[in-house]
Backbone as a chain_set.jsonl record, in Angstrom:
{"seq": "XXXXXXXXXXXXXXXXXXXXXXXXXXXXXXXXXXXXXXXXXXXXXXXXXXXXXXXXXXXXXXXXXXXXXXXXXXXXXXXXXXXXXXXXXXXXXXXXXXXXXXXXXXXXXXXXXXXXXXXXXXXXXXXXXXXXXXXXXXXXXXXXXXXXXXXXXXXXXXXXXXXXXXXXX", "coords": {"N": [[15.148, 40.446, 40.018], [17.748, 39.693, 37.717], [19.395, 41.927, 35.625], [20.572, 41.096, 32.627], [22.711, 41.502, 29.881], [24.687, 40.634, 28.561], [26.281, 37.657, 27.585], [25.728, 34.445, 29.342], [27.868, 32.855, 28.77], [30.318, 34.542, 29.452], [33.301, 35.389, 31.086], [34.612, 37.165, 34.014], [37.215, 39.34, 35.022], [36.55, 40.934, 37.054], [34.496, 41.335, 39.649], [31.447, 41.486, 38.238], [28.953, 40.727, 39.058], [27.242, 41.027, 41.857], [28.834, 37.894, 43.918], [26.828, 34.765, 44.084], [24.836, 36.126, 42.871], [21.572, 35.283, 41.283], [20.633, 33.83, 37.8], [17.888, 33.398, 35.345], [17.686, 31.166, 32.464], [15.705, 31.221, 30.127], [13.708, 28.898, 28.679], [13.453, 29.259, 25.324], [16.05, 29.905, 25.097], [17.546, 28.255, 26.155], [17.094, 26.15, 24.652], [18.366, 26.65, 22.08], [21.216, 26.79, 22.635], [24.564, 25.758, 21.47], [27.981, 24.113, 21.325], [31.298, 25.049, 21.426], [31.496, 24.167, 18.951], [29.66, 24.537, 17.484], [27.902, 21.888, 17.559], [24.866, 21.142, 18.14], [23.45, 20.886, 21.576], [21.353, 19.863, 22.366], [19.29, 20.608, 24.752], [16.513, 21.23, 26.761], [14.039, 23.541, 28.75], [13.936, 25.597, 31.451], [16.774, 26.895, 33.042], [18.74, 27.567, 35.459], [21.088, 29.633, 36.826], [24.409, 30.463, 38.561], [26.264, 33.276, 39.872], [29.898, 33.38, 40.446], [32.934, 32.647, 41.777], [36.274, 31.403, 40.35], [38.059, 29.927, 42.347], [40.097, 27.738, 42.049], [40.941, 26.844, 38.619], [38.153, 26.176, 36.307], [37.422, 24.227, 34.434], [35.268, 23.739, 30.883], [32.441, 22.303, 31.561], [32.491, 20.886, 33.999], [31.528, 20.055, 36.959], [31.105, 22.062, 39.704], [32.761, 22.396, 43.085], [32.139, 24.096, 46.646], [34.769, 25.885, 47.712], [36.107, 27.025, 49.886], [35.088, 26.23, 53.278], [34.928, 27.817, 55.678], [35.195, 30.618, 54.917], [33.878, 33.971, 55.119], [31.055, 34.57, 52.395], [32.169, 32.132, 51.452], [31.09, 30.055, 50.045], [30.264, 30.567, 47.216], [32.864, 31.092, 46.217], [34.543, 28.835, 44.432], [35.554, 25.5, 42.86], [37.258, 22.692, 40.925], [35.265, 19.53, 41.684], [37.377, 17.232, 43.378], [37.045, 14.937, 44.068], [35.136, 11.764, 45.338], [31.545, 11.137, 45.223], [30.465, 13.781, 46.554], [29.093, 15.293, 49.153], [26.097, 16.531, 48.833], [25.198, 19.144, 49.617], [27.956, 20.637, 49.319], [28.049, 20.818, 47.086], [28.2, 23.174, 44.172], [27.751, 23.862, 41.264], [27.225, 23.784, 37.625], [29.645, 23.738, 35.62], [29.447, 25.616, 32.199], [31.306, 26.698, 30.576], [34.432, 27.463, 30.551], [36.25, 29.211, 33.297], [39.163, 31.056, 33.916], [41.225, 30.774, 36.616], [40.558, 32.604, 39.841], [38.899, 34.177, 38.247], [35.897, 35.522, 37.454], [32.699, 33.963, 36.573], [29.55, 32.16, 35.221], [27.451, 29.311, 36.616], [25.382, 26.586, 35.753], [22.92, 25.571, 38.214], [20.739, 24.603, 38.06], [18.7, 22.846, 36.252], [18.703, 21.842, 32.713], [22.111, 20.642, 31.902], [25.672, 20.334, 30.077], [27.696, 17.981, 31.29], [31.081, 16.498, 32.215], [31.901, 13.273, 32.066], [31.616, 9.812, 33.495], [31.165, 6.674, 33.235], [28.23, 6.886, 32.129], [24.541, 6.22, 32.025], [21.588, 7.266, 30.826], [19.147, 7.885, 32.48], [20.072, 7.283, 34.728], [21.022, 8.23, 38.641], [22.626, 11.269, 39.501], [26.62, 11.589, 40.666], [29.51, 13.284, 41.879], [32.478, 12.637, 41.028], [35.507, 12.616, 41.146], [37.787, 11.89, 41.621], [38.513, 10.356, 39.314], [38.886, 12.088, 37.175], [39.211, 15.809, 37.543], [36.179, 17.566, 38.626], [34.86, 15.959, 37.223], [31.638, 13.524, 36.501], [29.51, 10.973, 38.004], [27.841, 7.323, 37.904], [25.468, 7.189, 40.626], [23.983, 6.023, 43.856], [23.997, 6.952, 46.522], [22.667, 8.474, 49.316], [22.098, 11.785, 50.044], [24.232, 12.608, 48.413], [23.614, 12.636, 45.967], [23.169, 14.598, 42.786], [21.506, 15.188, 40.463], [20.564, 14.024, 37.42], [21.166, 11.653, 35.014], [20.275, 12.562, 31.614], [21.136, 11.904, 29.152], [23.255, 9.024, 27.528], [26.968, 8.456, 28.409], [29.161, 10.151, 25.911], [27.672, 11.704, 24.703], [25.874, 14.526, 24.823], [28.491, 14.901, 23.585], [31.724, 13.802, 22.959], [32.976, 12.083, 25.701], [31.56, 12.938, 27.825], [28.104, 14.03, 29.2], [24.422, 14.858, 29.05], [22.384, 16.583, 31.758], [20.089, 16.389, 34.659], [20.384, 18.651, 36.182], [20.139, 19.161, 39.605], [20.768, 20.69, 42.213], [19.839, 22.593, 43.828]], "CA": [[15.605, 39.732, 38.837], [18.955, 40.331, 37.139], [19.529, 42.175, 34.149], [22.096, 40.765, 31.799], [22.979, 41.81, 28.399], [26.409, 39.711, 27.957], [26.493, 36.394, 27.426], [26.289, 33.8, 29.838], [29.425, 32.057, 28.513], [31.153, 35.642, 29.367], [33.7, 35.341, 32.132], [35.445, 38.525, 33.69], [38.041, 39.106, 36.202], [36.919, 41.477, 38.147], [32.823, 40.944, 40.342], [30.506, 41.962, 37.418], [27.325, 41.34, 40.11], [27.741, 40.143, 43.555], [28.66, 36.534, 44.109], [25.709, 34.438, 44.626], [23.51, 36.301, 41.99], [20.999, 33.897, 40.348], [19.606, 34.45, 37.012], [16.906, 32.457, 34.949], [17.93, 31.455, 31.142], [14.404, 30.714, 29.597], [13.951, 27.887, 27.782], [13.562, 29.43, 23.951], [17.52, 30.313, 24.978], [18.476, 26.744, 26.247], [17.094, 25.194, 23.472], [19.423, 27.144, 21.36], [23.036, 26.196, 23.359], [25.849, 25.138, 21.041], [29.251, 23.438, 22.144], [32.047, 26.034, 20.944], [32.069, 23.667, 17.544], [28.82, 24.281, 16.639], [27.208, 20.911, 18.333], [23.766, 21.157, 19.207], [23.277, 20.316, 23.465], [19.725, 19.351, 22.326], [18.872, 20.758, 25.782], [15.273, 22.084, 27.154], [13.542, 24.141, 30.163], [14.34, 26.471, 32.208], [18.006, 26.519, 33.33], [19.316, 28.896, 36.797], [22.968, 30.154, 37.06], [24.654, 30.894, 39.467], [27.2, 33.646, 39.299], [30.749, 32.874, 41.004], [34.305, 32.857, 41.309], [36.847, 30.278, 40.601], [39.645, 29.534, 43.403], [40.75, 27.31, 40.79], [40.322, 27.493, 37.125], [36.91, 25.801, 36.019], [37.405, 23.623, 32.583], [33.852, 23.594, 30.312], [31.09, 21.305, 31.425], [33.439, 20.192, 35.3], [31.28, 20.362, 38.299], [32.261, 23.069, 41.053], [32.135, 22.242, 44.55], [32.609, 24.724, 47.221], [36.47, 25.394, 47.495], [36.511, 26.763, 51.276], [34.123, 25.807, 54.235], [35.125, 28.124, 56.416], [35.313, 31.733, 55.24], [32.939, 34.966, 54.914], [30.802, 34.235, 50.87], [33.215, 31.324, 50.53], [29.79, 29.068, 49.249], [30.556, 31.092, 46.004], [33.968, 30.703, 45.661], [34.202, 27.19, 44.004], [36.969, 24.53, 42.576], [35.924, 21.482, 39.973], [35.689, 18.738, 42.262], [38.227, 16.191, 43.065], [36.126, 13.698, 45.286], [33.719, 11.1, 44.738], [30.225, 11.09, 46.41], [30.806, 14.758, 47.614], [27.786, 15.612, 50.335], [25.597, 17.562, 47.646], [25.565, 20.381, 49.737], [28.924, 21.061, 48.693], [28.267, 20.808, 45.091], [27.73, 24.232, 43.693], [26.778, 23.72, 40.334], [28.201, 22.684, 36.352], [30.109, 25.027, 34.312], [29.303, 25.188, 30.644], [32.45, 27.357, 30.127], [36.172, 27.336, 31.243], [36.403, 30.069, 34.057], [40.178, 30.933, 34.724], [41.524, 30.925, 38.306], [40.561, 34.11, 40.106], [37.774, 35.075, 37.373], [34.171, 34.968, 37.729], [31.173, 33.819, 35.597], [28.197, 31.827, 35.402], [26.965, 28.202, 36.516], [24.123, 25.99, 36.007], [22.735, 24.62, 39.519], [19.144, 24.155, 37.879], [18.023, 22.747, 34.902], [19.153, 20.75, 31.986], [23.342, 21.025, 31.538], [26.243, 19.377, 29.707], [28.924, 17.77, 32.466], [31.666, 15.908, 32.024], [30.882, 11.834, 32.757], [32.747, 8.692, 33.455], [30.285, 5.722, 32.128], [26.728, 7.25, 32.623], [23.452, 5.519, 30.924], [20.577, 7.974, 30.221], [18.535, 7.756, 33.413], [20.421, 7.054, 36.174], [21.187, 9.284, 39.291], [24.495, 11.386, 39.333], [27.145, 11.862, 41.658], [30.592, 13.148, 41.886], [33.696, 11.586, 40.55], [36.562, 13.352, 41.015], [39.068, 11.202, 41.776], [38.293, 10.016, 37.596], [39.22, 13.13, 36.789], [38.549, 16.876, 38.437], [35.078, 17.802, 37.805], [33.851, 14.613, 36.449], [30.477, 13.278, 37.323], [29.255, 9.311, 37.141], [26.411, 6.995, 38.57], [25.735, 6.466, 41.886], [22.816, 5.618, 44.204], [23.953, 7.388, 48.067], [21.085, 9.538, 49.46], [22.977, 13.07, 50.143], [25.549, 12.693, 47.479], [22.968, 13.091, 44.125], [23.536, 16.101, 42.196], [21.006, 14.954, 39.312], [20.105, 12.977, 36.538], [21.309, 12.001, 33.389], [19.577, 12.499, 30.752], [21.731, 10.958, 27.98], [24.292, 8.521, 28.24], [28.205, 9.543, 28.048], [29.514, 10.509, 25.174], [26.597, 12.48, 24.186], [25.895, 15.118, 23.118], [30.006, 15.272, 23.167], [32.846, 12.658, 23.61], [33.213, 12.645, 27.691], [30.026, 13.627, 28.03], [26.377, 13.993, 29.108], [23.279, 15.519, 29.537], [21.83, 15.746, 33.349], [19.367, 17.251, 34.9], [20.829, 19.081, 37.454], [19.177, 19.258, 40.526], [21.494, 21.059, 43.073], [19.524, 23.478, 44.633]], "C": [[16.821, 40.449, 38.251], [18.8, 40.682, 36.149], [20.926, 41.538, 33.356], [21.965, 41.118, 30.315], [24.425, 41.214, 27.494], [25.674, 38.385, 28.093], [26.844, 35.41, 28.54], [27.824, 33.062, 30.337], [31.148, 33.217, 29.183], [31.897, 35.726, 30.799], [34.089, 36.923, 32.334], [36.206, 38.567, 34.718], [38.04, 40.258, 37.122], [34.887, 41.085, 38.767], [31.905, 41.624, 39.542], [29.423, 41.944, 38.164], [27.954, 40.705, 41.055], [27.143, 38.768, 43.512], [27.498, 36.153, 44.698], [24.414, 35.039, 43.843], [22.899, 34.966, 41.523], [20.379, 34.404, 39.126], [19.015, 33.2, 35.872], [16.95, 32.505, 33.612], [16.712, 30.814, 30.961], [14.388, 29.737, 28.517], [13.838, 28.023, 26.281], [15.223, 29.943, 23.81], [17.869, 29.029, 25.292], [18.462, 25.851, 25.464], [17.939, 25.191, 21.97], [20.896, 27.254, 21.37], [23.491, 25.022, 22.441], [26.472, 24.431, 21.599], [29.721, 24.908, 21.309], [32.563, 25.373, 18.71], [30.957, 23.88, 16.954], [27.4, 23.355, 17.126], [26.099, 21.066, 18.702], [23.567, 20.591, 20.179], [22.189, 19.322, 23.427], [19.582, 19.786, 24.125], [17.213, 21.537, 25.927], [14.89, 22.507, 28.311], [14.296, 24.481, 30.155], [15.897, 26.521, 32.731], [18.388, 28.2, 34.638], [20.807, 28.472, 37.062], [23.028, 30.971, 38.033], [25.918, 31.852, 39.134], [28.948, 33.151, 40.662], [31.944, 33.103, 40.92], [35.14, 31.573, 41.334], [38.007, 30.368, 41.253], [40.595, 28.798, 42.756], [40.006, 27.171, 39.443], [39.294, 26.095, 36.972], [37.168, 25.374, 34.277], [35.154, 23.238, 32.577], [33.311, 22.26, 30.924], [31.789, 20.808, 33.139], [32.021, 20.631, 35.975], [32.298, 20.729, 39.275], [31.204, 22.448, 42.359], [32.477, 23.562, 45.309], [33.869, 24.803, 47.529], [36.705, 25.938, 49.047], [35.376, 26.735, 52.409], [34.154, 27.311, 54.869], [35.048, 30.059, 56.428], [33.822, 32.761, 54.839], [32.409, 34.354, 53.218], [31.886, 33.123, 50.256], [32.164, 30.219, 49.852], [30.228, 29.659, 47.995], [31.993, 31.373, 45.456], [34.405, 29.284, 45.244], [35.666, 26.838, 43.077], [36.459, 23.476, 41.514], [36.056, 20.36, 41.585], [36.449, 17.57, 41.769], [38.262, 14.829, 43.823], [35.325, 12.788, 44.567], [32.919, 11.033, 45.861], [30.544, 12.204, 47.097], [28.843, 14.535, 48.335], [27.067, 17.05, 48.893], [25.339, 18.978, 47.991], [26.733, 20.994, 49.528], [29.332, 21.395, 47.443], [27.76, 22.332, 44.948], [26.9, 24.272, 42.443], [27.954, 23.032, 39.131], [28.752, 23.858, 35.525], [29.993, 24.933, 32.922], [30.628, 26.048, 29.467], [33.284, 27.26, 31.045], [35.806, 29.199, 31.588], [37.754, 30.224, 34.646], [40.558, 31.062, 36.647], [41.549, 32.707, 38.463], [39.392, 35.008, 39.281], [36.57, 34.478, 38.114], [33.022, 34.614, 36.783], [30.455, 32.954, 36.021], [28.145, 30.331, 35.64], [26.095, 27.496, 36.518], [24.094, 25.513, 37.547], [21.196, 24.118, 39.296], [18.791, 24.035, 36.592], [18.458, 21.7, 34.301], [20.444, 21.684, 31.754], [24.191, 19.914, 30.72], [27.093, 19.264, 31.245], [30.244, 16.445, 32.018], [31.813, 14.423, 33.061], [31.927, 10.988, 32.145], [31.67, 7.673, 32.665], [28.819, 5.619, 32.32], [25.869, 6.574, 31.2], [22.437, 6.847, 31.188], [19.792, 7.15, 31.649], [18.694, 7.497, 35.501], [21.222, 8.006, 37.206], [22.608, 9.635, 39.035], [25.114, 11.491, 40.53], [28.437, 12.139, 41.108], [31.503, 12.2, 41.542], [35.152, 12.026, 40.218], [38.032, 12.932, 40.997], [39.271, 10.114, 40.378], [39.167, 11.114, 36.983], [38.396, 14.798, 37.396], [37.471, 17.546, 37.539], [34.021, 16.767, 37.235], [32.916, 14.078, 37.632], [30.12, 11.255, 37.552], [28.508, 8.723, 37.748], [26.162, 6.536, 39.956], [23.964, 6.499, 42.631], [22.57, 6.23, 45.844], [23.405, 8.483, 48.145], [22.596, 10.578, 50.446], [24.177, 13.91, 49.772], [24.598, 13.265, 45.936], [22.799, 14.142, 44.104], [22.276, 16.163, 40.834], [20.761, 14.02, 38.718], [20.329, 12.689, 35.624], [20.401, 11.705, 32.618], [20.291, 11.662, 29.227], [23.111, 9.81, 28.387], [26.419, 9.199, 27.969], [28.167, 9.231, 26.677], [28.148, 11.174, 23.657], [25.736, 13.286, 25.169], [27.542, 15.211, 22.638], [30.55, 13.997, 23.737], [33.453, 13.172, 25.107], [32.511, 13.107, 28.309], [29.373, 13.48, 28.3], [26.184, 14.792, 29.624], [22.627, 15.164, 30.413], [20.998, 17.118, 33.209], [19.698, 17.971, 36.298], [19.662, 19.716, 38.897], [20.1, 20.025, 42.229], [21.021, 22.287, 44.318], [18.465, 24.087, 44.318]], "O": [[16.902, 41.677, 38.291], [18.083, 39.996, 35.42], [22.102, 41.658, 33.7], [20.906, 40.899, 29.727], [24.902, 41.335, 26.366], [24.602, 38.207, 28.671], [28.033, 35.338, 28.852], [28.48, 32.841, 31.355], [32.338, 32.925, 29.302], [31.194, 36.115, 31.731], [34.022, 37.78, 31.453], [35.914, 37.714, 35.556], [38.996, 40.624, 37.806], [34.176, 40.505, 37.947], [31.399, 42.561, 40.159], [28.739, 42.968, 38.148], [28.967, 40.006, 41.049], [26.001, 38.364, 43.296], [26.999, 36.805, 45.615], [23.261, 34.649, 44.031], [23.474, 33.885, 41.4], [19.61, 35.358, 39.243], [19.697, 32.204, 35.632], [16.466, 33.514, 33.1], [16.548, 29.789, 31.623], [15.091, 29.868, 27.515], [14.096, 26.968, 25.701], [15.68, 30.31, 22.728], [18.701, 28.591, 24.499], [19.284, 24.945, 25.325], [18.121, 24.312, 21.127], [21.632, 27.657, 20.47], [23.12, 23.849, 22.465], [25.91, 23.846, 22.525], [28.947, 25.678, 20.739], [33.299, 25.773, 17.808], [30.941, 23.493, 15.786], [26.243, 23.776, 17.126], [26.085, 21.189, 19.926], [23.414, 19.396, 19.926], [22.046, 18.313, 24.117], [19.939, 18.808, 24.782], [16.888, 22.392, 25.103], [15.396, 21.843, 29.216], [15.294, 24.265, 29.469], [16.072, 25.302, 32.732], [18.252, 29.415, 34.492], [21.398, 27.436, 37.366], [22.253, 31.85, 38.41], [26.671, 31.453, 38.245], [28.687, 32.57, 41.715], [32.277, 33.814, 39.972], [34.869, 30.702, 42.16], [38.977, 30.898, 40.711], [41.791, 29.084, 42.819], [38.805, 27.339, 39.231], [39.652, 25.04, 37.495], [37.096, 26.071, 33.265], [34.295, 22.864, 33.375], [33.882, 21.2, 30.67], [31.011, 19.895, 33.42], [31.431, 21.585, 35.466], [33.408, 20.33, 39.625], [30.02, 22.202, 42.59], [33.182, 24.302, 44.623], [34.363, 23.687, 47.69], [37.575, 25.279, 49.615], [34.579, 27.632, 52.135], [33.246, 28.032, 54.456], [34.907, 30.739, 57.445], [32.833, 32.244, 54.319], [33.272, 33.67, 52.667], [32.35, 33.102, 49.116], [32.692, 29.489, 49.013], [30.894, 28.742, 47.513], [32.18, 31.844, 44.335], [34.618, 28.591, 46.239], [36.549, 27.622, 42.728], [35.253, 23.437, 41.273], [36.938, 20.554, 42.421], [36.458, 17.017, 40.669], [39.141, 14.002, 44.067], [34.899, 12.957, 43.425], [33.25, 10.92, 47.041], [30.934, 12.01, 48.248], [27.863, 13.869, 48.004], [27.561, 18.045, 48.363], [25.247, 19.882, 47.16], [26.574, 22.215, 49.545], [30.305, 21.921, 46.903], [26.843, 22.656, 45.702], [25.712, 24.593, 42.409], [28.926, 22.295, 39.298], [28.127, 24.72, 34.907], [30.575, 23.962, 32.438], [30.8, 26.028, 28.248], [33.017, 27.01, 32.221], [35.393, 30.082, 30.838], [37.897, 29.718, 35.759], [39.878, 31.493, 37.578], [42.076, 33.618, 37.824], [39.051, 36.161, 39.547], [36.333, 33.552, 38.889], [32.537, 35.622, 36.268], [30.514, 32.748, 37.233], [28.868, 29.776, 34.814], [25.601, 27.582, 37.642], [25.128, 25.111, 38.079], [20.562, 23.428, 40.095], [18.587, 25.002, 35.857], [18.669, 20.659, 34.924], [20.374, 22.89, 31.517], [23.727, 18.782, 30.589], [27.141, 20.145, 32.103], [29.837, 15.457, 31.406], [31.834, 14.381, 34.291], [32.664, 11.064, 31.163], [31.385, 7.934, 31.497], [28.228, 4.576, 32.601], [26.2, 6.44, 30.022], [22.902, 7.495, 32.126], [19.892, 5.931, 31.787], [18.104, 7.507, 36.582], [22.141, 8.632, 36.677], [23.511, 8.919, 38.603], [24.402, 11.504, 41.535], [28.773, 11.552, 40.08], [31.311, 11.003, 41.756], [35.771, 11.784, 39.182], [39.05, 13.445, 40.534], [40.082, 9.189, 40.421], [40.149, 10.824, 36.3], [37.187, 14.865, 37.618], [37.557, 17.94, 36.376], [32.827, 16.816, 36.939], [33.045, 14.063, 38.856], [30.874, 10.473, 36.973], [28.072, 9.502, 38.596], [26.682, 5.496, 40.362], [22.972, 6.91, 42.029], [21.489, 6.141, 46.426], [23.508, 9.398, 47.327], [23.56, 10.221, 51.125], [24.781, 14.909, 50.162], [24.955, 14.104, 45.11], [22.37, 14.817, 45.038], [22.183, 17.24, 40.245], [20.681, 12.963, 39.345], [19.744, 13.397, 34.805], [19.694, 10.711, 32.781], [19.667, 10.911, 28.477], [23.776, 9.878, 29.421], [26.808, 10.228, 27.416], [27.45, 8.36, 26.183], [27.952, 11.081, 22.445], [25.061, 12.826, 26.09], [27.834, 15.545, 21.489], [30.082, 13.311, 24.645], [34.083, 14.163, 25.476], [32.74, 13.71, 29.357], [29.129, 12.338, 27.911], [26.869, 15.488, 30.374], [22.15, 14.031, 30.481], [20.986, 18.123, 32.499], [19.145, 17.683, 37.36], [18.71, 20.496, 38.916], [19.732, 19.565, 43.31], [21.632, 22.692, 45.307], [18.038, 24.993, 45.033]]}, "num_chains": 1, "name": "protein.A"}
């Protein structure tokens, strides 16, 4: 189990633990997640992060996909995506903070997250949507593309928004 004493939200630019850590925010902490205005997430359960680096910079709430197939720990080097219907093994997870290019910090791949959503209803499966905008998520129904679930519809809890249940791994 990891120890942490910083802050999820806490990026850094140089490998604070080795890519691919996982660590387990308990749900009397997820139920307590802001926006940066204040906003309550209204989120609950358990939530698992992944730690990571961004190949490109990571805006708040984007889904990261894997950014290269091909090299040594490149599963943990990640991008927002800019696809729709990626293959969900490619999906890494949801960022709940902006990670510059080249830094590293933390992503949901388990639990309840915010993500940024094209015209999602409160129940229906998610999928990629990148070619909306990079990172963005929105509803779809193809078996090896779902990433999750939303739980609210967009523009809640934030404008561009929802709450899913991420299911990525």
């Amino acid at each position: 189990m990891t120890v942490k004493t910083d802050a999820l939200s806490t990026t850094y630019s140089y490998e604070a633990y080795p890519l691919g850590t996982r660590y387990v925010e308990r749900a009397d902490e997820v139920v307590a997640a802001v926006h940066s205005d204040g906003t309550s997430l209204a989120l609950q359960g358990d939530r698992t992060w992944l730690f990571v680096r961004a190949s490109v910079a990571l805006g708040a709430y984007e889904c990261a996909n894997q950014n290269d197939v091909t090299g040594s720990n490149s599963r943990y080097n990640v991008k927002p995506t800019v696809s729709d219907d990626d293959a969900s093994m490619r999906v890494i997870g949801v960022a709940q903070t902006a990670i510059a290019i080249t830094y590293y910090g933390w992503i949901v791949v388990e639990g309840q997250a915010v993500v940024k959503a094209s015209s999602i209803t409160g129940g229906e499966f998610v999928v990629t949507k990148g070619t909306t905008a990079a990172g963005n998520v929105d509803n779809g129904t193809t078996a090896g593309t779902l990433i999750g679930i939303a739980l609210t519809t967009t523009n809640s809890p934030l404008t561009g928004y929802c709450a899913m249940d991420v299911s990525i791994r």
